[in-house]
C-alpha positions in Angstrom: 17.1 -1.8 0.9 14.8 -4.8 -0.2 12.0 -5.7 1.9 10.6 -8.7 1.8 6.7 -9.3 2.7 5.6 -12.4 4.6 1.8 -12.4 4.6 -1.1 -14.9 4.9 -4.5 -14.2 3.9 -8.0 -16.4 3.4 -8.3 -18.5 0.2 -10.3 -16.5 -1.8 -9.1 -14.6 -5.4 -9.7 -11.4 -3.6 -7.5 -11.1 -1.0 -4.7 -11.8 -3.6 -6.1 -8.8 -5.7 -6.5 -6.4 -2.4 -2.5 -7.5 -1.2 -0.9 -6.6 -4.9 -3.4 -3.2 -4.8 -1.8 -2.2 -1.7 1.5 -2.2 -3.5 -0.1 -0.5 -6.7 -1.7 2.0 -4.8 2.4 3.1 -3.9 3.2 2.5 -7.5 5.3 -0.4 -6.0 6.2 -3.0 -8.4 7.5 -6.1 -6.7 11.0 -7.9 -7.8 9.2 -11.2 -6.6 6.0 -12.7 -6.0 5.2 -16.0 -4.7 2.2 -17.3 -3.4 1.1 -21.1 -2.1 -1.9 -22.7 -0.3 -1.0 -23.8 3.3 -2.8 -26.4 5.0 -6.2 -26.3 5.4 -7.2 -26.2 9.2 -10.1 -25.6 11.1 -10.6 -22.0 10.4 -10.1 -23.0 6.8 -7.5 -22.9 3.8 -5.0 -20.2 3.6 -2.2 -18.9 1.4 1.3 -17.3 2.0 2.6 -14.2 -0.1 5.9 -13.5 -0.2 6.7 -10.0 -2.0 10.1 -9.0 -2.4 10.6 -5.1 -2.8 13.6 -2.7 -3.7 14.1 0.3 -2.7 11.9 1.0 0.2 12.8 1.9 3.4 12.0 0.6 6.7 9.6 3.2 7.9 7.6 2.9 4.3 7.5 -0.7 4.7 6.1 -0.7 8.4 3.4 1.6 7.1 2.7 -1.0 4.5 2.7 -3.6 7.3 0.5 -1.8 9.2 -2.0 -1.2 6.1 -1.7 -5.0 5.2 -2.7 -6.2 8.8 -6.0 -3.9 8.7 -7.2 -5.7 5.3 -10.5 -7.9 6.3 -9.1 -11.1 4.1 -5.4 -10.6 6.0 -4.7 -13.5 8.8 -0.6 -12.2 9.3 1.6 -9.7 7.9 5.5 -9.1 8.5 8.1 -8.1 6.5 12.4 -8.5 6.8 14.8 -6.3 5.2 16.4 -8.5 2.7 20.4 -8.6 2.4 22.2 -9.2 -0.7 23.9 -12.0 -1.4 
């Protein structure tokens, strides 16, 4: 199944770098990447990942959810199982 990865982090180059390591670290290459820069509010500029990745189950990705979420740079992290088309 595809999972895809919803997560928002602070605007800085790093916490781009530490998201995509979490996936290396699993030797997890993602299908799809795409990143943007929400609003900037009062706590500051954002941006929104969106990973897409096949072949990992639903245990493996809540693990990866739950690793994501404890990253120091990570505001939000969720993750849908994505159905074909």
């Amino acid at each position: 199944m595809t999972q895809r990865f919803d997560i928002v982090v602070a605007e800085d180059p790093q916490a781009m770098l530490r998201v995509v390591g979490l996936f290396a670290q699993r030797s997890l290459v993602p299908e799809r990447l795409t990143m943007e820069r929400l609003t900037m509010d009062e706590r500051g500029a954002r941006l929104h990942m969106s990973l897409e990745v096949a072949a990992l189950d639903a245990r493996g990705a809540d693990i990866l959810v739950e690793r994501l979420r404890e990253g120091v740079m990570v505001v939000d992290a969720t993750r849908h199982e994505v159905t074909p088309a």
